[in-house]
C-alpha positions as CSV (number, residue, x, y, z in Angstrom):
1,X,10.2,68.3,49.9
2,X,10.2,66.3,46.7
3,X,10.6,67.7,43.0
4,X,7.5,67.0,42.5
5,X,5.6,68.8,45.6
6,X,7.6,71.7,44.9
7,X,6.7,71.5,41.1
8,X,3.0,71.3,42.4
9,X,3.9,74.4,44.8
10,X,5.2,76.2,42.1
11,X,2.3,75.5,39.6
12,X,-1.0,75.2,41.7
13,X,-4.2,76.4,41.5
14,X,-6.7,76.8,44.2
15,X,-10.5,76.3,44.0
16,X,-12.7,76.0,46.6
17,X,-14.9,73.1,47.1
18,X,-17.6,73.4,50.0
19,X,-18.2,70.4,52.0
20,X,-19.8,70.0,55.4
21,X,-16.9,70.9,57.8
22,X,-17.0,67.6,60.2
23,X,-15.5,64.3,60.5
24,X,-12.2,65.4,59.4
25,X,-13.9,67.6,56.2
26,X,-12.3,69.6,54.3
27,X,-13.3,74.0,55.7
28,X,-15.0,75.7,52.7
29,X,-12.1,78.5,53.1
30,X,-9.6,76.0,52.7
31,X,-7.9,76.6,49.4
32,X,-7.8,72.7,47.3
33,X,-5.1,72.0,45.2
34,X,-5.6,68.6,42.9
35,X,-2.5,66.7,42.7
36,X,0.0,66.1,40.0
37,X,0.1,62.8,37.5
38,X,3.6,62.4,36.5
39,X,5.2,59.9,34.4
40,X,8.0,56.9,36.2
41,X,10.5,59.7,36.1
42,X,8.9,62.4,37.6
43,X,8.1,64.4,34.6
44,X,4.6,65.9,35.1
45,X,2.0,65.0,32.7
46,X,-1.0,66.8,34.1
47,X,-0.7,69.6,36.7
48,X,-2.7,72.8,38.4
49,X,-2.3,76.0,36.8
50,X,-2.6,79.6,37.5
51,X,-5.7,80.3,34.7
52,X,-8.0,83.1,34.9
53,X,-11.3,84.3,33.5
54,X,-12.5,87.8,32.2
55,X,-16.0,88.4,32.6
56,X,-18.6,91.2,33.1
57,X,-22.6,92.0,34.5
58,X,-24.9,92.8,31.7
59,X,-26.1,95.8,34.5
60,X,-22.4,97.4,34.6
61,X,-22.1,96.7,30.7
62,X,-25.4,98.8,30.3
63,X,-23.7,101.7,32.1
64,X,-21.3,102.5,29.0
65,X,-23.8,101.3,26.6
66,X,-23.6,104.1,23.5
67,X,-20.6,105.4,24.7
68,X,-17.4,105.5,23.5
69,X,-16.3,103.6,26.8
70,X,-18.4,100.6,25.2
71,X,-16.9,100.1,21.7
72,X,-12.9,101.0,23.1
73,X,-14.1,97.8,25.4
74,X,-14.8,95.6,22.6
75,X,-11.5,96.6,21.0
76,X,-9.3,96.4,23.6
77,X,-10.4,92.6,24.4
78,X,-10.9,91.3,21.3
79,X,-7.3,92.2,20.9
80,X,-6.2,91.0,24.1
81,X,-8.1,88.0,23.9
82,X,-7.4,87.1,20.5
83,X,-10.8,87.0,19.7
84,X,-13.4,88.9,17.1
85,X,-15.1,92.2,17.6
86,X,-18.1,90.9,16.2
87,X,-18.0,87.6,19.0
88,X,-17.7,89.8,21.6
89,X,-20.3,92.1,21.1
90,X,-22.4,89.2,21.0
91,X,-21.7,87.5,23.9
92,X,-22.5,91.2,25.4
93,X,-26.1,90.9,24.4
94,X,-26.4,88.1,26.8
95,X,-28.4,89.0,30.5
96,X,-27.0,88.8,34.0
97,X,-23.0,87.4,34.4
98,X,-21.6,86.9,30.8
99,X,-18.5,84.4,31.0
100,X,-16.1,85.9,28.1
101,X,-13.5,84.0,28.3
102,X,-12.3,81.2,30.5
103,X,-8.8,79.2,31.6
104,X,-7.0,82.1,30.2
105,X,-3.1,82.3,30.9
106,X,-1.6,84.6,33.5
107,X,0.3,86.9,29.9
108,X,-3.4,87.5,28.5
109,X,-4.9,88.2,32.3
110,X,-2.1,90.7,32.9
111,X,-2.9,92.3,29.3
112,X,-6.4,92.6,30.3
113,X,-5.4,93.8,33.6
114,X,-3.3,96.7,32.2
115,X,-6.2,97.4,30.0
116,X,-8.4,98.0,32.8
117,X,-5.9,100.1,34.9
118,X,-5.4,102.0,31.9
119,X,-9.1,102.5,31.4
120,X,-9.0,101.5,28.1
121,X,-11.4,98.8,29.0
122,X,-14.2,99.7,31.8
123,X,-16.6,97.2,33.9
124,X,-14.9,94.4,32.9
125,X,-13.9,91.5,35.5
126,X,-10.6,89.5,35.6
127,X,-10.8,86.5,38.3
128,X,-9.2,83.0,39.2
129,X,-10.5,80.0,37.2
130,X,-10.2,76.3,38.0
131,X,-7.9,74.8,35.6
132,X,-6.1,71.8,34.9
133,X,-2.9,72.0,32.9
134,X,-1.6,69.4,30.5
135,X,2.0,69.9,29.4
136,X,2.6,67.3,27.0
137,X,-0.9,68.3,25.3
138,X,-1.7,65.0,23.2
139,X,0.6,62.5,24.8
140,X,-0.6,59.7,26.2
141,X,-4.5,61.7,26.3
142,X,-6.6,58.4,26.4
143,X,-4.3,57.0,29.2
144,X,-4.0,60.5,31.3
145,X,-7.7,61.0,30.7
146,X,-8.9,64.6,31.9
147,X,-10.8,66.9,34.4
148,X,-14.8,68.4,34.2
149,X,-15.0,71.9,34.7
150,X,-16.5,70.9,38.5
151,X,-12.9,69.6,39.2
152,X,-13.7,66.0,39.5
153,X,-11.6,63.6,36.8
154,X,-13.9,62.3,34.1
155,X,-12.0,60.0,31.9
156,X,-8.6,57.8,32.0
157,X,-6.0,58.5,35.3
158,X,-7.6,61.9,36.1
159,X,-10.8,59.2,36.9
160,X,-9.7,56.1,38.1
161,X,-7.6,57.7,40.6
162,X,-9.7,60.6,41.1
163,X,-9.5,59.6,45.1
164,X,-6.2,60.0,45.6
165,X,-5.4,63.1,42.8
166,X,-8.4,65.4,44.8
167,X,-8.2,66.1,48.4
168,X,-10.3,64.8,51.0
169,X,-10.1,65.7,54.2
170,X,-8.2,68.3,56.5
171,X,-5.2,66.1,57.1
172,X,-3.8,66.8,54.3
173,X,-3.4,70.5,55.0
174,X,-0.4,72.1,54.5
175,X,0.5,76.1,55.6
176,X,-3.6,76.5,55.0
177,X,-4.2,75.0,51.6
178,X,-4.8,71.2,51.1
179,X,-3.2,68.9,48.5
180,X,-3.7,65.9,47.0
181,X,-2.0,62.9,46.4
182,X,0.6,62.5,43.4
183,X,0.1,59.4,41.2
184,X,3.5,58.3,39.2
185,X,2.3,56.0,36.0
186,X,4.6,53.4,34.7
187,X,4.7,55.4,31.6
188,X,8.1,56.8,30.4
189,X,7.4,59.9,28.4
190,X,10.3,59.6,26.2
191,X,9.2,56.3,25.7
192,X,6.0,57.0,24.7
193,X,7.1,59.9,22.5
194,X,9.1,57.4,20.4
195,X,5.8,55.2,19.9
196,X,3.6,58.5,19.8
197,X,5.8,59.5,16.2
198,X,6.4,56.4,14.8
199,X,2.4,56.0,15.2
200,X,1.7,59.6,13.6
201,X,4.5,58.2,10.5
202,X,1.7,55.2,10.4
203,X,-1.0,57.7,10.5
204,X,0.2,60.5,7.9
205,X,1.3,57.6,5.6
206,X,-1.7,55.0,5.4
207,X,-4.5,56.8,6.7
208,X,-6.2,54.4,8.6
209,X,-9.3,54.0,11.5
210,X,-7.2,54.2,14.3
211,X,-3.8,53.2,15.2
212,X,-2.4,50.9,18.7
213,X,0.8,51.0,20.2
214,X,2.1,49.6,23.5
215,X,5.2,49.3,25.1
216,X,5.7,46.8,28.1
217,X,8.3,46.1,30.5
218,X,8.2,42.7,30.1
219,X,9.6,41.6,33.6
220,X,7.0,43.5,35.4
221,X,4.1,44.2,33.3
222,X,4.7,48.1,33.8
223,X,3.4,50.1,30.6
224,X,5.8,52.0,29.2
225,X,3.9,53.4,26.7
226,X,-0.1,52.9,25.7
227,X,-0.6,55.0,22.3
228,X,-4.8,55.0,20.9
229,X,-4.9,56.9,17.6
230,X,-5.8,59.2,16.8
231,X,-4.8,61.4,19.9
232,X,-5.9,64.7,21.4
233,X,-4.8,67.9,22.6
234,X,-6.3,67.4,26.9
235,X,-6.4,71.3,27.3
236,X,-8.7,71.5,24.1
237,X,-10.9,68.3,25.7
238,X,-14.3,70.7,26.1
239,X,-14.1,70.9,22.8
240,X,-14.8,67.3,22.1
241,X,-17.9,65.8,22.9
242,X,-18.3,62.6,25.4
243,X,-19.1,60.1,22.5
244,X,-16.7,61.6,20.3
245,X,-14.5,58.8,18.4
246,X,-11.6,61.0,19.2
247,X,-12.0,60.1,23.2
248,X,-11.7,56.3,22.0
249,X,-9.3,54.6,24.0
250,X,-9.0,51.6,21.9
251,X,-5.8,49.8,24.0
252,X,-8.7,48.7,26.4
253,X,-12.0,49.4,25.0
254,X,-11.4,48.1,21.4
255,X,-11.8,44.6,20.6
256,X,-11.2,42.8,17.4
257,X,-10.3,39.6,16.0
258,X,-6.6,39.8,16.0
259,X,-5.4,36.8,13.2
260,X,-2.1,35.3,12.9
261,X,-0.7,37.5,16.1
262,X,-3.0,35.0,18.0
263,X,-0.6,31.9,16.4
264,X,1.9,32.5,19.4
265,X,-0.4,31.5,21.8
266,X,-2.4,29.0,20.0
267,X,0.9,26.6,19.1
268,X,2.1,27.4,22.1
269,X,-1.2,25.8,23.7
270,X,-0.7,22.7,21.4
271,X,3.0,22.2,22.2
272,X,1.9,22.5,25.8
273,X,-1.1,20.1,25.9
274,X,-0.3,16.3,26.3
275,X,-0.2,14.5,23.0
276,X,-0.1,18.0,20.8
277,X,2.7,19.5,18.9
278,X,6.2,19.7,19.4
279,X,8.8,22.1,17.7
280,X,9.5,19.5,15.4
281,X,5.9,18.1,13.7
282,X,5.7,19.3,10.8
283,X,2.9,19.6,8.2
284,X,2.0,20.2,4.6
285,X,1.4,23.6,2.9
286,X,-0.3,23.3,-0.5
287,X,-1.2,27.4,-0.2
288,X,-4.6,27.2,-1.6
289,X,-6.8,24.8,0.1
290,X,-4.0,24.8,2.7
291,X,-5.8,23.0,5.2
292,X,-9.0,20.7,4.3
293,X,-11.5,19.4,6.7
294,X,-14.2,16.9,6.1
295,X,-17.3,18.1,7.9
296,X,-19.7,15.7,9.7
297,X,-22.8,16.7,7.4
298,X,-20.2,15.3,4.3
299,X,-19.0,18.3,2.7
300,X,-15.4,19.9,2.9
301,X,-14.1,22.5,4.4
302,X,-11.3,24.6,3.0
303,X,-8.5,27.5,4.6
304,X,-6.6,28.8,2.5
305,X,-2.8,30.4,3.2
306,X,-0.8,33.8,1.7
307,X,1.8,31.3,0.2
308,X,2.4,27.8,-1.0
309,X,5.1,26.9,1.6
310,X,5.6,23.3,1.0
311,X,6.7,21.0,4.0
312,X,7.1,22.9,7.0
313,X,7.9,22.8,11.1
314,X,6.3,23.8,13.7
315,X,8.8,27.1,13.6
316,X,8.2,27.5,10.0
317,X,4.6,28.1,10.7
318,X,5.7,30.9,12.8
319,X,8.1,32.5,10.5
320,X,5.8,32.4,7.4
321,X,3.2,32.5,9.3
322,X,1.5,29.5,7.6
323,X,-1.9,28.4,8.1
324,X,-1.0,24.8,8.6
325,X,-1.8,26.0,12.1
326,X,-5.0,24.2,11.5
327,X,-4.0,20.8,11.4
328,X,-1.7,21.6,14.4
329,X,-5.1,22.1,15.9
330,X,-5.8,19.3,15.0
331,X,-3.9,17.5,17.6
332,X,-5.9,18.2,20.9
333,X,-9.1,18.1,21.6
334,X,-12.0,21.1,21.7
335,X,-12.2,21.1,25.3
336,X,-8.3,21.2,26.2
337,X,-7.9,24.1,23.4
338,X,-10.6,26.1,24.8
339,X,-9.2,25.5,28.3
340,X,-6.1,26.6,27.3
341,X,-7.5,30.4,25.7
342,X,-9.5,30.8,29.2
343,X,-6.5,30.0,30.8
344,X,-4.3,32.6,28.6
345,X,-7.0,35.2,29.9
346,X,-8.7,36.0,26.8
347,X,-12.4,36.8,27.9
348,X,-11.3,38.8,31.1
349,X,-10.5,42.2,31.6
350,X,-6.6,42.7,32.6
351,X,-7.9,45.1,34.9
352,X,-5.9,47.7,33.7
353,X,-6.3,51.7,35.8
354,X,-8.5,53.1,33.3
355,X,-12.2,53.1,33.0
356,X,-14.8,50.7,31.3
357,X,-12.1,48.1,30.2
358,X,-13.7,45.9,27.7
359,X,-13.3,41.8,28.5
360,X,-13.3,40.5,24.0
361,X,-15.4,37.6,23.5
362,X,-14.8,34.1,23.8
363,X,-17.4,31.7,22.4
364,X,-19.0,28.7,25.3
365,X,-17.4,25.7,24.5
366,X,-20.8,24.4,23.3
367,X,-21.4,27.0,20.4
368,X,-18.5,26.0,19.0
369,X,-18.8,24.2,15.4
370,X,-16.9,22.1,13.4
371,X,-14.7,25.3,11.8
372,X,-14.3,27.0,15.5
373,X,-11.0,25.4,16.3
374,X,-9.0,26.2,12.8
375,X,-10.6,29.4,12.4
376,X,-9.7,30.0,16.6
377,X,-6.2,28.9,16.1
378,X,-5.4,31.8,13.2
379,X,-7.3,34.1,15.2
380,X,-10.4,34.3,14.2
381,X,-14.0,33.3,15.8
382,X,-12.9,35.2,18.8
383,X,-12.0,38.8,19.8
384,X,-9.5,40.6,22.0
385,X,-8.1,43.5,23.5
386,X,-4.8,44.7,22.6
387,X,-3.8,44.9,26.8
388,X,-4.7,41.4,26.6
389,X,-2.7,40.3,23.9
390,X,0.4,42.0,25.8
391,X,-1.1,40.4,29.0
392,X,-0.3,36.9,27.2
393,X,3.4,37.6,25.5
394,X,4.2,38.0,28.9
395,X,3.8,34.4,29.6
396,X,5.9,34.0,26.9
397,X,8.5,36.6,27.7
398,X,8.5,34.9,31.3
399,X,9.3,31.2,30.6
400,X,5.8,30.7,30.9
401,X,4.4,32.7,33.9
402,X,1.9,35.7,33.1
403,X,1.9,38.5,34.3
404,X,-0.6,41.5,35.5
405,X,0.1,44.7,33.2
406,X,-0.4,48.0,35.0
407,X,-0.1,51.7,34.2
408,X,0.0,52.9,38.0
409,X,3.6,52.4,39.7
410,X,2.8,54.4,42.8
411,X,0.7,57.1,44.7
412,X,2.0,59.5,46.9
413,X,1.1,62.0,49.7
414,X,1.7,65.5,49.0
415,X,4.5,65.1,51.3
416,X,6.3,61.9,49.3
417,X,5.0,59.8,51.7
418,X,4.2,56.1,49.6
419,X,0.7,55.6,50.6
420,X,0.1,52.8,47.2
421,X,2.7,51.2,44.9
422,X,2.7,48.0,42.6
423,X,5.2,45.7,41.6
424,X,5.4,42.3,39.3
425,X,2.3,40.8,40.3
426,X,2.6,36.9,39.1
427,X,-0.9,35.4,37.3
428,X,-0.2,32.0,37.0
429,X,2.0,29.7,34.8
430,X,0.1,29.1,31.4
431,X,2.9,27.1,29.7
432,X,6.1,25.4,30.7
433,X,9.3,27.3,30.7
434,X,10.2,25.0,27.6
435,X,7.2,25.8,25.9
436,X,7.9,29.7,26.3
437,X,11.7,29.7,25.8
438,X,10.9,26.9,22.2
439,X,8.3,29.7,21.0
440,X,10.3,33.1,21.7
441,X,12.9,30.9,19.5
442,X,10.7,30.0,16.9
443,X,9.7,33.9,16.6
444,X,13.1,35.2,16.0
445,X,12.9,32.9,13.0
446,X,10.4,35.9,11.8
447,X,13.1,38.0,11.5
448,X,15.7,35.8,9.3
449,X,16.4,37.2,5.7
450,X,16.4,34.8,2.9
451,X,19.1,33.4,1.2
452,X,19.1,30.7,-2.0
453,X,16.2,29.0,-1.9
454,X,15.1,29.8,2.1
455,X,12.5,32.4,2.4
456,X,13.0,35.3,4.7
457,X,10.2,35.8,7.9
458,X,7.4,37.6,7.4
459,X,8.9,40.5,10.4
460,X,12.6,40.2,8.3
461,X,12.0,44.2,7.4
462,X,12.6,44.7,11.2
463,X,15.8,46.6,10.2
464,X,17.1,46.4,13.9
465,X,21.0,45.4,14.0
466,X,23.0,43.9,16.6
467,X,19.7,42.9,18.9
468,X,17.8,40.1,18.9
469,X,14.1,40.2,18.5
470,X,11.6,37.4,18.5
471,X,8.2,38.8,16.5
472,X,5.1,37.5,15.1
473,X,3.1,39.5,12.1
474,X,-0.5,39.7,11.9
475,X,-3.2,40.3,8.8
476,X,-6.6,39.7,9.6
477,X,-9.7,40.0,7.4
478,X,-12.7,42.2,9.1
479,X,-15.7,40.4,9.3
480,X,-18.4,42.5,7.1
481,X,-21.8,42.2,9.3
482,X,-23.7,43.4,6.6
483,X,-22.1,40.7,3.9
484,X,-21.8,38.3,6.4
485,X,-18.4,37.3,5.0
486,X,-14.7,38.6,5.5
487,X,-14.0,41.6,3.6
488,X,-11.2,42.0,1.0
489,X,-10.1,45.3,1.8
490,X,-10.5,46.2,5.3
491,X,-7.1,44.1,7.2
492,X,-6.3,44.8,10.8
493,X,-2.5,44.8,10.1
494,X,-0.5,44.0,13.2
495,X,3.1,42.8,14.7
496,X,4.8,41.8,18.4
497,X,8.0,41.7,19.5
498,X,9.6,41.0,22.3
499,X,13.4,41.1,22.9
500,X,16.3,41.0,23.7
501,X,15.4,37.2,22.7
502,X,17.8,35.8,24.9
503,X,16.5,37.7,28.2
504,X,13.8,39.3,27.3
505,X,13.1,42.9,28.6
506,X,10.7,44.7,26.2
507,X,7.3,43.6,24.5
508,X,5.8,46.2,21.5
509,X,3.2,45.5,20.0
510,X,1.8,47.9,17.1
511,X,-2.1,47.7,15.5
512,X,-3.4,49.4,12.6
513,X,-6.9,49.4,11.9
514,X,-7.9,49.5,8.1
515,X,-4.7,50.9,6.5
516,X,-5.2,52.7,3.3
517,X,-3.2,51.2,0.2
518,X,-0.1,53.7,-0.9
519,X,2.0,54.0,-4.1
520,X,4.6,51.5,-2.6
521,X,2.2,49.6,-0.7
522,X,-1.0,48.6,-2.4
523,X,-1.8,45.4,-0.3
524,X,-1.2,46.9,3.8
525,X,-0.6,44.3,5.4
526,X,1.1,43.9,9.1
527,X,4.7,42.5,7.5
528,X,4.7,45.8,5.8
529,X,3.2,48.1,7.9
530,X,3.7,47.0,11.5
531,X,7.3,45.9,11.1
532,X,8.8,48.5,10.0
533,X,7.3,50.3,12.9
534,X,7.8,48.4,15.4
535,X,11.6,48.5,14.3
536,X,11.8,51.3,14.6
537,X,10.0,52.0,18.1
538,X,12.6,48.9,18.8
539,X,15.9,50.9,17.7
540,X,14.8,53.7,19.6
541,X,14.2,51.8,23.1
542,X,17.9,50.1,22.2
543,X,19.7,53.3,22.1
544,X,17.6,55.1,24.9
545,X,17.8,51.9,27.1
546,X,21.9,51.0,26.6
547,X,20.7,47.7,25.1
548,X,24.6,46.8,23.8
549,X,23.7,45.7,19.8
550,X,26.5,43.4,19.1
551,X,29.7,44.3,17.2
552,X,28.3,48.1,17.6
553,X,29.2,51.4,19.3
554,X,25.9,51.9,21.8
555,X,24.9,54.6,24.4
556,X,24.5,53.6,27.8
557,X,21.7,54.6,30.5
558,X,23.4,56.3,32.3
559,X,24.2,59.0,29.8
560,X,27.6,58.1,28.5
561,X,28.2,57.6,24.8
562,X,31.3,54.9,24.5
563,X,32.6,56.4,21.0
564,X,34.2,59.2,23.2
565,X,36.8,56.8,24.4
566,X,38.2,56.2,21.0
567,X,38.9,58.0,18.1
568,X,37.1,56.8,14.6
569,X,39.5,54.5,12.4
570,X,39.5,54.5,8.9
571,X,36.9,51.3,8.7
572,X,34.6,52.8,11.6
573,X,31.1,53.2,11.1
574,X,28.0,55.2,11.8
575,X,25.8,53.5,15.3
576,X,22.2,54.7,15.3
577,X,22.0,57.0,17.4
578,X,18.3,57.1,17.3
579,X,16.8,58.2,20.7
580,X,19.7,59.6,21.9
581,X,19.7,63.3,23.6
582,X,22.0,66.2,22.5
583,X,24.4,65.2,25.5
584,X,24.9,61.8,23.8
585,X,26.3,64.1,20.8
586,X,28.8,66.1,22.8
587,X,31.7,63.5,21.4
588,X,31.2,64.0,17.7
589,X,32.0,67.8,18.3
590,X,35.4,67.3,20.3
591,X,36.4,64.6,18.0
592,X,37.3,67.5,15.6
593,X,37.1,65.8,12.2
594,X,33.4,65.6,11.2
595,X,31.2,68.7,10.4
596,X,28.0,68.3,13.4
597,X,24.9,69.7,12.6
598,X,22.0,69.5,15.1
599,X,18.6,70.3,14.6
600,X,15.8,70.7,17.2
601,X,15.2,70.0,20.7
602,X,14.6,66.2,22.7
603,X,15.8,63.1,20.8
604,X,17.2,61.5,17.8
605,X,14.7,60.8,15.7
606,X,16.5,61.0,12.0
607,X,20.3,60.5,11.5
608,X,22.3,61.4,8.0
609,X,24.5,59.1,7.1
610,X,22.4,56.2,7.9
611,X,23.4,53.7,10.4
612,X,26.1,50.8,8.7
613,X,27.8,54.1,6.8
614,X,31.2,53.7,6.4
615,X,32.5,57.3,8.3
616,X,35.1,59.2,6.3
617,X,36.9,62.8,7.5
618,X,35.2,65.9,6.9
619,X,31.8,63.6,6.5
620,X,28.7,65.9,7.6
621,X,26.4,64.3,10.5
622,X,23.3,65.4,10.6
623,X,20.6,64.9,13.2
624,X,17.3,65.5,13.8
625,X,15.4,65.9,17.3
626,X,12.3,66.2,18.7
């Protein structure tokens, strides 16, 4: 019996469903138990639950009407229940069965319970309720999706896979009840925690419309985390309606022009089409009026750029991101640019496992004008879906091949029988392996500091040590409709990275929809508000993932910490331990000469000293996890 099953044993709840009892039917006295989504590892995001509801018959109710029997009723459950007198007595009013409560927990049905046998409470009702329980409450809600009160899933997972989650027919019994199938995502919930926080930071700090964050195994496409801000609780989900914003599940239904982000693909397309770019053309940056077009009808056309970056490369447009992309553009044709963006994907659905999947829009090749190509190249004129932006790094990631992501890594039977499973499902090649490995170069560029008169990348606030990362920044202008012109204060800040450079396993890629401006920041833009985030959600996958940082003490996988094998010298200093559990910790206590002090439950999310600090004897450490 697997973990699982026996979780689902442990924790199931029966409802009965009644279907015609033929062809292999399910009986209508056969008890249905919905099966379990867990997460890659086996942790259980969504289960069945042992939830109740208290109820009562207007025609009993009138029995103790005017007696003290009635009132001594109203007490005892609005105290039990946790709910007002005053709600109660309402709800009493109502004729025939009168619902008072539903998907209560077995503590408040046994307080109910002892109520009644104590006759405290009379003609009241407690009885089994479906249910659906979601453990991890918020995490991953767009992606996990939930269940309608008639037991059938109505958004995300809980939908899509709604065929193999609910039972269907009577070979699936087991000792008289019937299960369904267990789906295993490609999530990994510790994972995703590490993006869910750093994407709350985002959230408590600038405010914005909504925040994205994926995670991506970029050797197989497997999500490892999908974050759509903001998020909600799935056991509160009746309390939201269908067309709430809240439900939004902006990874796949939200498109948007995504600006400079959209560079890595575009010179990547110009390097890769014959008689195009190559790593070392360079152009001429003049900031304002950085690239100048005469139009056919004789007047000009201007873009301008965020900087006045003289002569630059081909990498240099990547590291500051430059706007000199243009005349890059201006080195193949309409038709083999517009090619190459179908051919990237952009316009098609990735098919993802969650519902209505939005496919962008890509302008026909004959409604483009004179300004389509530029404006294309810096990512504008077109919009996408975040899932398809990660759908294209992995061509990049994969010396040139692409990918299919998917959130699904296997279904199933209630006995652990593997009845559906994916794998690294190859799209096509989009570039050559040159191509990819010259551009995942170019993108660490991003992250170089300054030094005399070189300017740093526009990601070099990455703060990640000892790893390197290839990243791209992103600040695009929202068309205004209504002005029919870009707006100057609503930015879609964004940033991707994908690392380790040299064999790349991870792709991030972090969206923030209309930050607010902050005391510190009063220009959001996606060097400033995606990077640091991403560098974050980066530092944590190193530590949690044994990714060795160079010249550094790291934690590996498999649960070892390597500073236990040596004792701290005089010059040692502090790793970052972010994302590591309170087992990784153990060595810091038996090493005797610091003073540990841990606080909360999960991982390392916040570390005193900082990482880099020079550790001294009798030094407090301090850590925080959640």
């Amino acid at each position: 019996m697997t973990v699982a099953f026996a979780l689902l044993i442990l924790g199931k709840y029966f409802y009965v469903m009644v279907l015609k009892n033929d062809s292999g039917n399910i009986d209508p006295a056969i008890e249905i138990n919905r099966g379990p989504i867990l997460d890659r590892n086996g942790n259980v995001l969504a289960i069945q639950t042992n939830l109740y509801q208290v109820s009562a018959m207007k025609k009993e109710l009138n029995k103790i009407k005017d007696t003290p029997a009635y009132d001594s009723t109203v007490a005892g459950l609005a105290e039990a229940l946790d709910m007002k007198e005053d709600e109660i007595r309402e709800l009493f009013k109502k004729d025939g069965f009168i619902s008072i409560k539903r998907k209560i927990s077995s503590v408040e049905a046994d307080r109910v319970n002892a109520l009644i046998d104590e006759e405290k409470i009379q003609k009241i009702r407690v009885d089994k309720d479906s249910g659906r329980n979601y453990p991890c409450k918020e995490l991953a809600s767009h992606l996990i999706g939930y269940v309608g009160a008639d037991g059938v899933g109505k958004d995300g997972i809980e939908c899509t896979m709604d065929r193999y989650l609910s039972p269907r027919d009577s070979r699936d019994i087991i000792s008289g009840s019937v299960y369904g199938g267990q789906v295993f995502l490609t999530i990994d919930k510790n994972i995703q925690g590490f993006a869910q926080l750093v994407s709350q930071d985002i959230a408590d700090t600038y405010r914005p419309e909504g925040i994205i964050t994926i995670v991506a195994d970029a050797r197989t496409g497997e999500i490892l985390a999908y974050v759509s801000m903001p998020e909600y609780d799935l056991n509160k989900s009746s309390q939201y309606a269908p067309d709430d914003p809240v439900r939004f599940n902006k990874p796949a239904m939200y498109t948007y022009e995504p600006g400079s982000v959209f560079k890595v693909f575009s010179l990547s397309s110009f390097m890769h089409i014959p008689g195009g770019i190559t790593p070392d053309s360079t152009f001429f940056c003049s900031g304002r009026n950085c690239y100048t077009k005469k139009l056919d009808n004789k007047g000009v056309f201007h873009i301008n750029c965020t900087g006045n970056h003289g002569r630059v490369r081909t990498a240099d447009i990547i590291k500051y991101s430059c706007n000199t992309t243009c005349y890059a553009s201006d080195t193949v044709s309409d038709e083999a640019f517009y090619d190459m963006i179908k051919l990237f994907r952009f316009g098609e659905t990735t098919g993802i496992e969650v519902p209505m999947e939005e496919s962008g829009s890509i302008k026909s090749l004959r409604s483009w004008t004179e300004y389509s190509k530029p404006h294309m190249a810096i990512g504008q004129e077109l919009s996408v879906t975040a899932m398809q932006i990660i759908r294209a790094a992995t061509a990049i990631a994969n010396h040139g091949v692409m990918l299919s992501p998917h959130l699904v890594k296997k279904v199933t039977d209630a006995k652990g029988l593997v009845i559906m499973e994916k794998g690294r499902e190859e799209i096509c090649e989009v570039v050559s392996p040159k191509v990819a490995d010259d551009m995942l170069l170019m993108m660490e560029t991003a992250t170089e500091h300054g030094h005399g008169n070189v300017r740093g990348g526009t990601a070099r606030n990455v703060n990640v040590k000892g790893v390197r990362l290839s990243m791209k920044t992103g600040t695009a202008q929202v068309y205004d409709s209504k002005e029919h012109a870009y707006s100057h204060d609503n930015v879609t800040a964004s940033a991707i990275a994908i690392f380790p450079t040299e064999d790349p396993k991870y792709i991030i890629y972090n969206v923030v929809f209309n930050p607010k401006p902050t005391e510190i920041i009063a220009n959001p833009t996606g060097a400033g508000v995606s990077v640091p985030a991403v560098g974050k959600i980066a530092n944590s996958i190193i530590s949690y993932a044994g990714i060795p940082r160079d010249g550094e003490t790291h934690l590996d996988f498999d649960g070892q910490i390597n500073i236990a094998a040596k004792t701290f010298a005089a010059d040692d200093l502090m790793p970052d331990f972010t994302g590591a559990s309170k087992k990784h910790l153990l060595p810091l206590f038996e090493d005797g000469r610091f003073n540990v002090k841990i606080k909360g439950e999960g991982w390392v999310v916040r570390q005193s000293p900082a990482p880099g600090t020079q550790l001294e004897e009798g030094m407090t450490l301090s850590f925080e996890l959640k």
